[in-house]
C-alpha positions as a Markdown table, in Angstrom:
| # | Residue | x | y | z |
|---|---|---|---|---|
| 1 | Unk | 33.6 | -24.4 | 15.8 |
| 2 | Unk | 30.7 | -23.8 | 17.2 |
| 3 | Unk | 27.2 | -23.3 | 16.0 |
| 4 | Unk | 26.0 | -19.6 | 16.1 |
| 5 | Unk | 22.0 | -19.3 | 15.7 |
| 6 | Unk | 20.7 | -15.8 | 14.9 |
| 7 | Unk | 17.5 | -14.9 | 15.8 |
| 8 | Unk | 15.8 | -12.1 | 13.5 |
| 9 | Unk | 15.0 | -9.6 | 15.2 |
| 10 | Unk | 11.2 | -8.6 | 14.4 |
| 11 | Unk | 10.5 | -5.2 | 12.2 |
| 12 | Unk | 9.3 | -2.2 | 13.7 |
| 13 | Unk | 5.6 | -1.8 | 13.6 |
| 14 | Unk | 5.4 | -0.9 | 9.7 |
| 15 | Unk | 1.6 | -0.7 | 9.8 |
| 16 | Unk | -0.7 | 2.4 | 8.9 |
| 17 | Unk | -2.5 | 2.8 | 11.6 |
| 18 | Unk | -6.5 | 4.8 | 11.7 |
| 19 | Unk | -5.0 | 6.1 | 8.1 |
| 20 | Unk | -2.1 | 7.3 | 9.1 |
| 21 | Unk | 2.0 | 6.5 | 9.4 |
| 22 | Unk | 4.8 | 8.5 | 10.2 |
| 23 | Unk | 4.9 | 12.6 | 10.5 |
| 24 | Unk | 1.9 | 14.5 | 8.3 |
| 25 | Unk | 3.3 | 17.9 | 8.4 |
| 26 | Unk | 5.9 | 17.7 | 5.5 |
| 27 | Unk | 7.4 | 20.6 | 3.4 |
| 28 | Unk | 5.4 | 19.1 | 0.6 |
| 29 | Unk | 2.9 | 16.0 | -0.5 |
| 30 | Unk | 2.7 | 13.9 | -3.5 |
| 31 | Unk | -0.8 | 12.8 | -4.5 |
| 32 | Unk | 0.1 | 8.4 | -5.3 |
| 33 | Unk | -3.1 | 7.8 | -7.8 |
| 34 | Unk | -3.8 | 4.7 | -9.6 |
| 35 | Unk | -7.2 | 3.0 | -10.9 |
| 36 | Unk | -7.2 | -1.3 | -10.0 |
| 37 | Unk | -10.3 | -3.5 | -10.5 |
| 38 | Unk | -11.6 | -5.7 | -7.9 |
| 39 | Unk | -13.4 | -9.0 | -8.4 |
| 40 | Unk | -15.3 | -9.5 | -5.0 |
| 41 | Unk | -16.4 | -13.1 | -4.0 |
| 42 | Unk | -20.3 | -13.3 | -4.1 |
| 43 | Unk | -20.1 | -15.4 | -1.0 |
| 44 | Unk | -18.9 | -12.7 | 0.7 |
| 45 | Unk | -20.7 | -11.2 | 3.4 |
| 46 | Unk | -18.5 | -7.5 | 3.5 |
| 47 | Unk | -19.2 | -4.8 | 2.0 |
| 48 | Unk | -17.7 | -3.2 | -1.9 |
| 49 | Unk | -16.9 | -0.4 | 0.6 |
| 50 | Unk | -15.6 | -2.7 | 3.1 |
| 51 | Unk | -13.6 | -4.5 | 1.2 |
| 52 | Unk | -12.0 | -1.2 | -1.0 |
| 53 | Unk | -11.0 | 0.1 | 2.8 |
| 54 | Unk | -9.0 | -2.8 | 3.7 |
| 55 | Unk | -7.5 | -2.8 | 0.4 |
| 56 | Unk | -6.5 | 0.7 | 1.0 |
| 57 | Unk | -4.8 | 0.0 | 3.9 |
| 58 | Unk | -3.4 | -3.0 | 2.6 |
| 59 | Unk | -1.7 | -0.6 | -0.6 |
| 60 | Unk | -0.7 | 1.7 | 2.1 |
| 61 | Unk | 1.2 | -1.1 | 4.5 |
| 62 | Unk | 3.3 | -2.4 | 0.9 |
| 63 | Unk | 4.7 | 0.5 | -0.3 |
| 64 | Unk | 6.1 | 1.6 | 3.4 |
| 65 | Unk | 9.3 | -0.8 | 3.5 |
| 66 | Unk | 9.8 | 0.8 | 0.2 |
| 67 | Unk | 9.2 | 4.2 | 1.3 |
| 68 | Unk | 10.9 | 4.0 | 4.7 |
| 69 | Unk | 13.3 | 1.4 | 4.4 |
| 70 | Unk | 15.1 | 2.7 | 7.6 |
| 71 | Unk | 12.3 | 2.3 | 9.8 |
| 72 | Unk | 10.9 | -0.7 | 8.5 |
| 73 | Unk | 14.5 | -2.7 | 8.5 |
| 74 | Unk | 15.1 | -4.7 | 12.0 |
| 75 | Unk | 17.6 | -2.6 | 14.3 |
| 76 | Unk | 20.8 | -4.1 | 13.0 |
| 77 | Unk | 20.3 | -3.3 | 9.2 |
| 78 | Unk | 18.8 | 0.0 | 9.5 |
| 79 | Unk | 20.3 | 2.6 | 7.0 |
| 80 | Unk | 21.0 | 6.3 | 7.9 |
| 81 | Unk | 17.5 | 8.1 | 6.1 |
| 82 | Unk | 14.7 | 7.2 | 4.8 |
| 83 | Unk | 14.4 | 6.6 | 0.9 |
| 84 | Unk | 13.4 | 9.8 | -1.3 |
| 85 | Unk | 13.1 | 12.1 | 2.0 |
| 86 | Unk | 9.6 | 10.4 | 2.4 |
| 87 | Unk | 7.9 | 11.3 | 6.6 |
| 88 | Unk | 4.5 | 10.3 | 6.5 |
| 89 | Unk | 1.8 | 8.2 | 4.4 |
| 90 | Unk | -2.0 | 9.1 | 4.9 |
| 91 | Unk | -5.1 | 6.8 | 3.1 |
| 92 | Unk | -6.5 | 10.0 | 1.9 |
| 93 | Unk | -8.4 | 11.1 | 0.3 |
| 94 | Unk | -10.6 | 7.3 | 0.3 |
| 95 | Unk | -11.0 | 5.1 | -2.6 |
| 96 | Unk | -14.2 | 4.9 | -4.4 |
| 97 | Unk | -15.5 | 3.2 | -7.4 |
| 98 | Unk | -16.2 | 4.5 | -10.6 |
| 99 | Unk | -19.6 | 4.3 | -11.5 |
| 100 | Unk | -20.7 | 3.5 | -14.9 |
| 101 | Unk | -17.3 | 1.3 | -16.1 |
| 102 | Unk | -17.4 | -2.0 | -16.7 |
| 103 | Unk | -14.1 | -4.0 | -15.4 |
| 104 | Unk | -11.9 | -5.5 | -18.0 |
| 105 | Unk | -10.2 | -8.5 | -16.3 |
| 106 | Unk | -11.3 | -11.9 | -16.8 |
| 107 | Unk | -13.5 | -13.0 | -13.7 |
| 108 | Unk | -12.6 | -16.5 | -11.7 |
| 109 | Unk | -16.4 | -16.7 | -11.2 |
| 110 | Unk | -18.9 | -15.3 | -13.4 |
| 111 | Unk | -21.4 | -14.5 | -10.0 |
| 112 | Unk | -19.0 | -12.4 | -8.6 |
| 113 | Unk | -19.4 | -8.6 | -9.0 |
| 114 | Unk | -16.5 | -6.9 | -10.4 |
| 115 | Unk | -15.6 | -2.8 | -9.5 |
| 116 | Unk | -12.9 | -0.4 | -10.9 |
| 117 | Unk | -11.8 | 2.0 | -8.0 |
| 118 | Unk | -10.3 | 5.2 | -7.9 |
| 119 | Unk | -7.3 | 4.5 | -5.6 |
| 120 | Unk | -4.9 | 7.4 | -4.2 |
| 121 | Unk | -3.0 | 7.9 | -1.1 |
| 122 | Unk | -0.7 | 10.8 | -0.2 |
| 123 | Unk | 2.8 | 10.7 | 0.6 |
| 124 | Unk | 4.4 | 13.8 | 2.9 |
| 125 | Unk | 7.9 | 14.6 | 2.0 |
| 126 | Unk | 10.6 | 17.1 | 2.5 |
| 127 | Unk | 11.8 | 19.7 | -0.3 |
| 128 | Unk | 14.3 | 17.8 | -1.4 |
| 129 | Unk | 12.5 | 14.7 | -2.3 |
| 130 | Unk | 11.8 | 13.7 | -5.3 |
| 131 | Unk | 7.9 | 13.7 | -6.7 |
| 132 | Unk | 8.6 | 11.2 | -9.1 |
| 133 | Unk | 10.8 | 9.1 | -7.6 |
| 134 | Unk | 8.4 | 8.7 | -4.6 |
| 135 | Unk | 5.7 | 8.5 | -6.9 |
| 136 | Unk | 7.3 | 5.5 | -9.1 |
| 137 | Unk | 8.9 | 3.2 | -5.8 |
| 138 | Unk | 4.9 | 3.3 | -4.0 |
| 139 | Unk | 3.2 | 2.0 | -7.2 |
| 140 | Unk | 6.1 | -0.4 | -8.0 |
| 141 | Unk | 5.8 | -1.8 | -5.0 |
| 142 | Unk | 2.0 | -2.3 | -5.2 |
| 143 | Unk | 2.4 | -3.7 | -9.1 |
| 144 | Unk | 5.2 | -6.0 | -7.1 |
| 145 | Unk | 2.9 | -7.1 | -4.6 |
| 146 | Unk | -0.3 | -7.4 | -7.2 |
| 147 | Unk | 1.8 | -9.6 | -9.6 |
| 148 | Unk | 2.6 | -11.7 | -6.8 |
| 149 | Unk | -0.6 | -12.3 | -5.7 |
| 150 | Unk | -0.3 | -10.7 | -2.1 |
| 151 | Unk | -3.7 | -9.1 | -1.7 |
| 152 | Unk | -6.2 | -11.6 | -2.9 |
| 153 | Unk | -8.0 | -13.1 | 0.2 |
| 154 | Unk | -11.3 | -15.3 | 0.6 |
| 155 | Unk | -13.3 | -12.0 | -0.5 |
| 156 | Unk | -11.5 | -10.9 | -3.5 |
C-alpha cells in the first residue's frame, strides 16, 4: 500500500487582534475576572504596564480555542457552533495592579519586583449561552495554560 502523508492544515487566525476577536454586539456579556501575580525579571527593560498588556492579550489568545472551538479547528475538523454560544472576546476593561498588596508566591529571584493584577476580559454571547459555563471554560483554560507553564517568557 502506499504511504499517505497528511499535511495539517494551519488554524484560522485565532488571535485577538487591537483588543478585539470575533462579533462585539452580543445579546449579552459576561465579565471573565480573576486576580494573578506576576514576578517581572529585573533585567527587563519593559514596562509593569507593558508587560500586564501582553499578558492580557496573551489570556485572551488561550481561552479562544476553548471558546470558539469551531473557528479555531483547521477546516476539516470544524464542528457545527461555537462552544456556549460565545461571538466575541474584548481585553476590556485593562488590567491593572493592585496597589498596596504584597504578592504571595515564592520569587525565582529576590531582585525581581513582584505585582498582583486585577485581570478581566469580557466575553459577548447570545441569550442562550450559559454565564457560567463560559465563565468556567476561559479561566480553565488559563489555570491550564498557567500550570503548564505557557506564559512565562525572558520578562516574567
Amino acid at each position: 500500500t502506499p504511504l499517505i502523508t497528511a499535511t495539517p492544515q494551519p488554524l484560522n487566525d485565532c488571535k485577538i487582534e487591537n483588543g478585539f476577536f470575533g462579533d462585539l454586539e452580543g445579546e449579552s456579556s459576561v465579565a471573565v475576572e480573576f486576580v494573578y501575580e506576576v514576578e517581572i525579571n529585573s533585567e527587563s527593560e519593559k514596562s509593569v504596564e507593558d508587560v500586564i498588556n501582553e499578558l492580557e492579550n496573551t489570556f485572551a489568545d488561550t481561552v479562544l480555542p476553548a471558546l470558539f472551538s469551531n473557528d479555531c479547528l483547521p477546516f476539516d475538523r470544524r464542528r457545527r457552533r461555537r462552544l456556549n454560544n460565545v461571538i466575541g472576546v474584548s481585553t476590556l476593561p485593562p488590567d491593572e495592579v493592585i496597589e498596596d498588596v504584597q504578592c504571595q508566591i515564592e520569587l525565582a529571584n529576590t531582585e525581581n519586583p513582584c505585582y498582583v493584577i486585577d485581570s478581566e476580559f469580557t466575553a459577548f454571547i447570545t441569550n442562550t449561552a450559559s454565564e457560567s459555563e463560559t465563565r468556567t471554560t476561559a479561566l480553565n483554560a488559563i489555570k491550564k495554560s498557567a500550570s503548564n507553564g505557557d506564559f512565562i517568557n525572558d520578562d516574567i
